[in-house]
N, CA, C and O atoms as a GROMACS GRO file, in nm:
protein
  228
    1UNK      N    1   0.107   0.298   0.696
    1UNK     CA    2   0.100   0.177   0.618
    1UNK      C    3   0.155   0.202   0.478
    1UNK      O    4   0.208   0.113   0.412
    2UNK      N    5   0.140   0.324   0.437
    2UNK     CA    6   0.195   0.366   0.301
    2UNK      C    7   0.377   0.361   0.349
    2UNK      O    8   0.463   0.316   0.274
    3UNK      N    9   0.393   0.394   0.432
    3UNK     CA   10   0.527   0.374   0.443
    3UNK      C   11   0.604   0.199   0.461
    3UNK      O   12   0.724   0.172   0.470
    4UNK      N   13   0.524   0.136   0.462
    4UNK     CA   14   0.576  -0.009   0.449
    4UNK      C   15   0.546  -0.007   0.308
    4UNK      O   16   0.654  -0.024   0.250
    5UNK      N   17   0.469   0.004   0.238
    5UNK     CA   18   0.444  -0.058   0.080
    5UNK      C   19   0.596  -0.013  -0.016
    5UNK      O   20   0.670  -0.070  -0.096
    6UNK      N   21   0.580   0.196   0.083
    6UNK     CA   22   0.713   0.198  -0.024
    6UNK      C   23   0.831   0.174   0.030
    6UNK      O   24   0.921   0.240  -0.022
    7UNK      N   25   0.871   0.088   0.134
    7UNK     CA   26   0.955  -0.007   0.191
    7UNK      C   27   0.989  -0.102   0.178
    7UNK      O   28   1.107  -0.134   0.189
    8UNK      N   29   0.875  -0.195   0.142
    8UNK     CA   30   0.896  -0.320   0.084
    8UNK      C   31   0.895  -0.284  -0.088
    8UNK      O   32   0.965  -0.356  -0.160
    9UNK      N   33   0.814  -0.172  -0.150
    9UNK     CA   34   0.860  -0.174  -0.290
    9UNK      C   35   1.009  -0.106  -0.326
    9UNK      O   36   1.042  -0.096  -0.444
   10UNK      N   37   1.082  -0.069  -0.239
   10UNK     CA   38   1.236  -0.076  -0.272
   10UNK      C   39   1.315  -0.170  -0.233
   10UNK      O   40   1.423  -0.202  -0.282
   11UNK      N   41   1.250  -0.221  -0.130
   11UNK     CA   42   1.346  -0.389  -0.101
   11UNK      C   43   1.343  -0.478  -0.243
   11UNK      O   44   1.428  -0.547  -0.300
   12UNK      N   45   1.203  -0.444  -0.273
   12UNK     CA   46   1.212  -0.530  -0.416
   12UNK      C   47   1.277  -0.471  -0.552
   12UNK      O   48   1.306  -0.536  -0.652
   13UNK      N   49   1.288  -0.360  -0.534
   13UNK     CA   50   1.385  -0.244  -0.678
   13UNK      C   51   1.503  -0.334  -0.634
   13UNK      O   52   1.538  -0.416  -0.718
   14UNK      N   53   1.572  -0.332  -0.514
   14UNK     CA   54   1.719  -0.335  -0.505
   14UNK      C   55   1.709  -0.474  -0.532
   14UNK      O   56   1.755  -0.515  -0.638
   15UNK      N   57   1.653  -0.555  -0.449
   15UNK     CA   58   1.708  -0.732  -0.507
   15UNK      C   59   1.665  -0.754  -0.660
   15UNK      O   60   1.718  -0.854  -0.707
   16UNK      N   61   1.586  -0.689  -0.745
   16UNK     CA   62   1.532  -0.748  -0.846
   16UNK      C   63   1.725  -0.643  -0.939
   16UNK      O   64   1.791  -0.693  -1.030
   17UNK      N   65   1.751  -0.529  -0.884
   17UNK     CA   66   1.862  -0.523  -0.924
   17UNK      C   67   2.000  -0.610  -0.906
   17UNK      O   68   2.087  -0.592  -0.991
   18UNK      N   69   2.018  -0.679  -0.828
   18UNK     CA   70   2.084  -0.803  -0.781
   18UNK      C   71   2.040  -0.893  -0.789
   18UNK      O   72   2.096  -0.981  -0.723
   19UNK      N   73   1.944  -0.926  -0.851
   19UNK     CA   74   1.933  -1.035  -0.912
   19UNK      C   75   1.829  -1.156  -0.815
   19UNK      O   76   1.776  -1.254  -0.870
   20UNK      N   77   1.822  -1.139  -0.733
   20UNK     CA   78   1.729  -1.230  -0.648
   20UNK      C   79   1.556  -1.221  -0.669
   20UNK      O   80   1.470  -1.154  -0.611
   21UNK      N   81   1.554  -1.280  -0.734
   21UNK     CA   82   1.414  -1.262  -0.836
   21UNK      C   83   1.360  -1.314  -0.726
   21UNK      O   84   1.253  -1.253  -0.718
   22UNK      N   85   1.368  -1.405  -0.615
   22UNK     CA   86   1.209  -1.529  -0.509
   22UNK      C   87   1.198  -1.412  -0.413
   22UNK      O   88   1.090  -1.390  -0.359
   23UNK      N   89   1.329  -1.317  -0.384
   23UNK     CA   90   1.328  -1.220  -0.227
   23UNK      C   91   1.226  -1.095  -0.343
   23UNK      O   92   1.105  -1.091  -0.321
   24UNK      N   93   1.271  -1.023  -0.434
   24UNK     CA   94   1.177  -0.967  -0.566
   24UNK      C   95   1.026  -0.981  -0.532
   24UNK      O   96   0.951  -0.912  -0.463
   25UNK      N   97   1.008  -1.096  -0.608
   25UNK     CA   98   0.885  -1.131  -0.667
   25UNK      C   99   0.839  -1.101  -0.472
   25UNK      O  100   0.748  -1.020  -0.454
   26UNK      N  101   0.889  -1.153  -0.373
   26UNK     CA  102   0.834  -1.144  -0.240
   26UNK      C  103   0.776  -1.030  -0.199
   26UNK      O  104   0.662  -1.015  -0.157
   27UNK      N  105   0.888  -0.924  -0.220
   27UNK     CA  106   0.867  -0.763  -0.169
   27UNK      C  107   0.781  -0.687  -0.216
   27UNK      O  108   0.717  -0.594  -0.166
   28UNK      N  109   0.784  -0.750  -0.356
   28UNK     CA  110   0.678  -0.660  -0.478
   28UNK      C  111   0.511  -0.697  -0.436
   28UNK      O  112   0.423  -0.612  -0.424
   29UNK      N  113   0.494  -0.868  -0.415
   29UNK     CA  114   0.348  -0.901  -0.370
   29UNK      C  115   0.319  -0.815  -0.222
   29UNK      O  116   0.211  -0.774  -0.178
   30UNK      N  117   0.412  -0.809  -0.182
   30UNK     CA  118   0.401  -0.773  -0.006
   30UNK      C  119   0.356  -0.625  -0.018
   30UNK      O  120   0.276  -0.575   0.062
   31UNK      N  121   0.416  -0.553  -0.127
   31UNK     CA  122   0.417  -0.392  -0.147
   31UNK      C  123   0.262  -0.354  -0.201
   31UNK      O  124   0.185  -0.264  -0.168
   32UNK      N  125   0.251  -0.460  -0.294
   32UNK     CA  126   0.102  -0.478  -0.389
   32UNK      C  127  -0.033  -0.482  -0.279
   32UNK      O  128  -0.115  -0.391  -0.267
   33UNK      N  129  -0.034  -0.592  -0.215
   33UNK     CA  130  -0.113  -0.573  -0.111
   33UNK      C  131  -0.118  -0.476   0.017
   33UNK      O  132  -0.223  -0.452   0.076
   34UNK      N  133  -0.023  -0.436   0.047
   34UNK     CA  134  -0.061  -0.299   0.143
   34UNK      C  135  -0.081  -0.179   0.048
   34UNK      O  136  -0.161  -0.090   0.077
   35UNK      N  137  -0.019  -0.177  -0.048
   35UNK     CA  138  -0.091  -0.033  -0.091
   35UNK      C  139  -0.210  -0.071  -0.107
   35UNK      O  140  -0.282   0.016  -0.057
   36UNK      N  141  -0.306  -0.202  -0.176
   36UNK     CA  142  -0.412  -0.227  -0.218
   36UNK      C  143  -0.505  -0.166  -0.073
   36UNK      O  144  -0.605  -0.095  -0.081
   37UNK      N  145  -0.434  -0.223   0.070
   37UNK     CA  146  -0.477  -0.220   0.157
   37UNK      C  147  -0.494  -0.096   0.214
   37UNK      O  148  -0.596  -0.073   0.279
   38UNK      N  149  -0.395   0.001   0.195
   38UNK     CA  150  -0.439   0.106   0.230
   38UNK      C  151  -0.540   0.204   0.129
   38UNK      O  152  -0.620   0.288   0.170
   39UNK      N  153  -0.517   0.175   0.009
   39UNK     CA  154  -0.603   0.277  -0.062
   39UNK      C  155  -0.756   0.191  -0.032
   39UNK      O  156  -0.858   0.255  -0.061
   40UNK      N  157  -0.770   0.079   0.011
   40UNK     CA  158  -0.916   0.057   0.075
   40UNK      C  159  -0.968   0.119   0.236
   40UNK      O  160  -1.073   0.165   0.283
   41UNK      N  161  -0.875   0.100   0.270
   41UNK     CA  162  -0.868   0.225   0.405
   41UNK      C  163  -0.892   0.371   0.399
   41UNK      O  164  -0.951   0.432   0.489
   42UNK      N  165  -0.836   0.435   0.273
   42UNK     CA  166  -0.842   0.584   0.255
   42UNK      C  167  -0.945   0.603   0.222
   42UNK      O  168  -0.989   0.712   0.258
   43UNK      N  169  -1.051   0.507   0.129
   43UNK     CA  170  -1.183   0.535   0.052
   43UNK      C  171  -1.309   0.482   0.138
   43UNK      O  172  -1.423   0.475   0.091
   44UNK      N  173  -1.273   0.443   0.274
   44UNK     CA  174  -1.351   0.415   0.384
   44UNK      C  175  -1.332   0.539   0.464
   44UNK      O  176  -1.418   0.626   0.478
   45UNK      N  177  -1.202   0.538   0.520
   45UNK     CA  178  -1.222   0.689   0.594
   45UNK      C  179  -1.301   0.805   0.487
   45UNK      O  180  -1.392   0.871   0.537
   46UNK      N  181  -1.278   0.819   0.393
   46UNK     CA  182  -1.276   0.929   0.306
   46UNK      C  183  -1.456   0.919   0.296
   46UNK      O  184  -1.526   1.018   0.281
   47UNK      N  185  -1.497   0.808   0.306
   47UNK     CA  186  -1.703   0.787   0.281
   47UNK      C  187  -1.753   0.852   0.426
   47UNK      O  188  -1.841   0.936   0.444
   48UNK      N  189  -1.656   0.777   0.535
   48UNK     CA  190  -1.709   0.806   0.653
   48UNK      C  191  -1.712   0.955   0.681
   48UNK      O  192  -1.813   0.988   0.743
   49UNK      N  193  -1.620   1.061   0.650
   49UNK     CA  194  -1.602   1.167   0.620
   49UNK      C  195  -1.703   1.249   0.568
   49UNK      O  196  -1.745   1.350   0.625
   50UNK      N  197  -1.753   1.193   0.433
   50UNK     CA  198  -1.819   1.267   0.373
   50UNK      C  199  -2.008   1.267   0.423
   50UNK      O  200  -2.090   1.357   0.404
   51UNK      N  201  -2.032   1.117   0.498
   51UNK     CA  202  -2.140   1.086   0.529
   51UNK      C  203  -2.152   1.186   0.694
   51UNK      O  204  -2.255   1.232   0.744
   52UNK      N  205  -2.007   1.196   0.749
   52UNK     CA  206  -2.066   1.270   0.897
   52UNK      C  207  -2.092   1.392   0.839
   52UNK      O  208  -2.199   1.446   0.868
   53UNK      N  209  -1.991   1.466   0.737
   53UNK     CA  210  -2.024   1.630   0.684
   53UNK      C  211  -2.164   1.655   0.639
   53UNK      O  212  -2.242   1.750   0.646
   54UNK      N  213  -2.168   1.546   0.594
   54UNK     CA  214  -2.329   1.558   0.546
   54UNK      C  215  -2.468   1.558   0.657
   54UNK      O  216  -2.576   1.617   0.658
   55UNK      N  217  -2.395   1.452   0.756
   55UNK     CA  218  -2.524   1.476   0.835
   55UNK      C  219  -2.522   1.534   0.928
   55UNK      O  220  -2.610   1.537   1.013
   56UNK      N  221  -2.395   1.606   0.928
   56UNK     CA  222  -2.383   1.751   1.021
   56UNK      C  223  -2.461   1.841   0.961
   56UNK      O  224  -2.560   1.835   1.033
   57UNK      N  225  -2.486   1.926   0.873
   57UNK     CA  226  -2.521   2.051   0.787
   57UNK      C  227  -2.674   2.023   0.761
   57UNK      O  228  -2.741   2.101   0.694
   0.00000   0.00000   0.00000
């Protein structure tokens, strides 16, 4: 999923360099929310992680 965010955040580097600010502003929201989305994913796996280590030991 990190690999779409920084997929869609270079779709949006290159059009905001050519000038297409609506395809831009598109790629950049699209990029914004999956990274948002995955770094809420990483800090869920990452609890679940720490709660099984724990109640392993």
């Amino acid at each position: 999923m990190l690999r779409w965010a920084l997929m869609f955040f270079i779709v949006a580097l290159v059009a905001a360099l050519f000038g297409f600010t609506g395809i831009a502003a598109g790629a950049a929201s699209i990029a914004k929310i999956l990274f948002f989305v995955f770094v809420v994913i990483f800090l869920i796996s990452l609890l679940f992680g720490l709660a099984k280590r724990s109640s392993v030991s």
